[in-house]
C-alpha positions as a Markdown table, in Angstrom:
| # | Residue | x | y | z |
|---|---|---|---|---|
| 1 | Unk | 157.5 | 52.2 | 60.3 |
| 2 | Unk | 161.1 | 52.7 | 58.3 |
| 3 | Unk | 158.7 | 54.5 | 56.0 |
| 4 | Unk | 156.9 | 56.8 | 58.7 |
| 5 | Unk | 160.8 | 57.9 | 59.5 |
| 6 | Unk | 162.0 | 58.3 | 56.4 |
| 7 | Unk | 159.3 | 60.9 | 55.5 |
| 8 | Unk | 159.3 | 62.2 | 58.3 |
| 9 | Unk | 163.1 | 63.4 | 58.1 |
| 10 | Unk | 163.3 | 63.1 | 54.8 |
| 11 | Unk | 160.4 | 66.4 | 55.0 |
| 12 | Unk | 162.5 | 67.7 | 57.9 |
| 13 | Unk | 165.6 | 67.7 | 56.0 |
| 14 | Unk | 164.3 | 70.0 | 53.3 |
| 15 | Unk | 162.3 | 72.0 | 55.6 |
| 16 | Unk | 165.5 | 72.7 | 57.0 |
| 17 | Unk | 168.1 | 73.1 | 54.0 |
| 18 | Unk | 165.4 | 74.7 | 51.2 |
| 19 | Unk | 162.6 | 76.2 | 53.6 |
| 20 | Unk | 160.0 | 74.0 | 51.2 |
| 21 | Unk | 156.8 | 72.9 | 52.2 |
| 22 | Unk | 154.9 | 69.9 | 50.6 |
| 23 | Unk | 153.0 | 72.0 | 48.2 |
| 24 | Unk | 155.1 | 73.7 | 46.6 |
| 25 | Unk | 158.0 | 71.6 | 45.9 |
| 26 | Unk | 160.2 | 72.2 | 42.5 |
| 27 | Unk | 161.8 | 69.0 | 40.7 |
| 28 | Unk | 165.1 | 69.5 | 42.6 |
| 29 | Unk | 163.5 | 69.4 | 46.0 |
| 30 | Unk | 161.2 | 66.5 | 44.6 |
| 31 | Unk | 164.2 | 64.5 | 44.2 |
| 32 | Unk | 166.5 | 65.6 | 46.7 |
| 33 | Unk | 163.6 | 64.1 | 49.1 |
| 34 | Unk | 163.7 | 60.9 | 47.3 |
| 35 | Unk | 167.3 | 60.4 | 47.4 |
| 36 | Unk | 167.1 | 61.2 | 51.5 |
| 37 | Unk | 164.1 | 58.8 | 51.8 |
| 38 | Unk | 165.9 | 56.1 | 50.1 |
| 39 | Unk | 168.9 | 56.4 | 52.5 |
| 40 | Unk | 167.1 | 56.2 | 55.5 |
| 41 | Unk | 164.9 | 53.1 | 54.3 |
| 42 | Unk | 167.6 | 51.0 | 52.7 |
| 43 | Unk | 169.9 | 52.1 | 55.8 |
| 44 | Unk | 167.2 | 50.8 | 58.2 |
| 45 | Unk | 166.6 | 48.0 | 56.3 |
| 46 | Unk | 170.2 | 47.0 | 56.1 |
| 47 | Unk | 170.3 | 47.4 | 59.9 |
| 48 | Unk | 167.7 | 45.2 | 60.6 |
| 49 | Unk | 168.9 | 42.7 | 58.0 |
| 50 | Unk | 172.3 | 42.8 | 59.6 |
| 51 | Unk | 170.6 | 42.7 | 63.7 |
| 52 | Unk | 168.3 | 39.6 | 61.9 |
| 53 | Unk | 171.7 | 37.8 | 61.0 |
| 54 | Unk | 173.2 | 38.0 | 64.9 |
| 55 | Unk | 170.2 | 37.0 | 66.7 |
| 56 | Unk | 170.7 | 33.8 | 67.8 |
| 57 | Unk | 166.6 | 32.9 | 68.1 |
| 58 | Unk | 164.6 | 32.0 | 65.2 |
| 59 | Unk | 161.5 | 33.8 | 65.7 |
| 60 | Unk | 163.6 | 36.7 | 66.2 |
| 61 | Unk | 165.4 | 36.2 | 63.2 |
| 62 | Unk | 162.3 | 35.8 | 61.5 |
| 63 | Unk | 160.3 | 38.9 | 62.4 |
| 64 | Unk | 163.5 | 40.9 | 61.5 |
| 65 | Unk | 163.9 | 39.6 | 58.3 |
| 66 | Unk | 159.5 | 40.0 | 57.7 |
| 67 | Unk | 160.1 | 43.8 | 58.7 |
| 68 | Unk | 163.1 | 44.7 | 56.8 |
| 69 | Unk | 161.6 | 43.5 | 53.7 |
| 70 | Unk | 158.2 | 44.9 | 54.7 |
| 71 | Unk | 159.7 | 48.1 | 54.9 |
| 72 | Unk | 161.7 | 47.5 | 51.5 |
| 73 | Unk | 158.6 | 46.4 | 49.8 |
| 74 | Unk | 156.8 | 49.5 | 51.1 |
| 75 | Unk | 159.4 | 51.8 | 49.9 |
| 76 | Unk | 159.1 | 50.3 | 46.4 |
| 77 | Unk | 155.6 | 50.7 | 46.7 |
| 78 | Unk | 155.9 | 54.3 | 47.9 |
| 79 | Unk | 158.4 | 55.1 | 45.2 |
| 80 | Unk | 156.4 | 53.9 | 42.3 |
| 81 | Unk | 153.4 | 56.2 | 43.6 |
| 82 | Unk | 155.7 | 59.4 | 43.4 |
| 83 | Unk | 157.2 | 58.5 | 39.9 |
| 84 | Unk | 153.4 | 58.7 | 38.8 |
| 85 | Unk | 152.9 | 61.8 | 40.7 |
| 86 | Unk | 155.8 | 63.2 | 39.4 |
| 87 | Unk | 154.6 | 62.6 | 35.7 |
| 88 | Unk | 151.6 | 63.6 | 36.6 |
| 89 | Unk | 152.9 | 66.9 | 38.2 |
| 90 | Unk | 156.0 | 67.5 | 36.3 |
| 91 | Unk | 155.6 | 65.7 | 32.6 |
């Protein structure tokens, strides 16, 4: 879901500063978009951590802590797939 948002804006916020689309994006805009997509996904995920840590329940404290590192694992996942897309593209 962290993931779903961070593209989301992540594509909004480029939209909006460079007028880019997803096809034709140059290497700055291709890593301007990562570097906005990281913020939002470690930011989430450091919310949740922190929201995980207050809760007084445990099952509460336990599905926090599954989807904050669900969503960090995802990222990494995610971010692994555009480094070889990148090369792909780019190299």
């Amino acid at each position: 879901m962290a993931e779903l948002f961070a593209d989301l804006f992540g594509d909004i916020i480029i939209q909006t500063l460079f007028g880019a689309t997803k096809q034709g994006k140059s290497k700055r805009i291709f890593w301007i978009q990562g570097i906005f997509r990281t913020l939002i996904v470690l930011g989430f995920a450091i919310i949740v951590g922190i929201f995980a840590l207050i809760v007084p329940q445990f099952i509460t404290k336990l599905i926090l802590t599954i989807l904050s590192f669900g969503a960090l694992v995802h990222y990494f996942y995610y971010t692994l797939e555009s480094i070889k897309n990148y090369r792909r593209t780019y190299l």
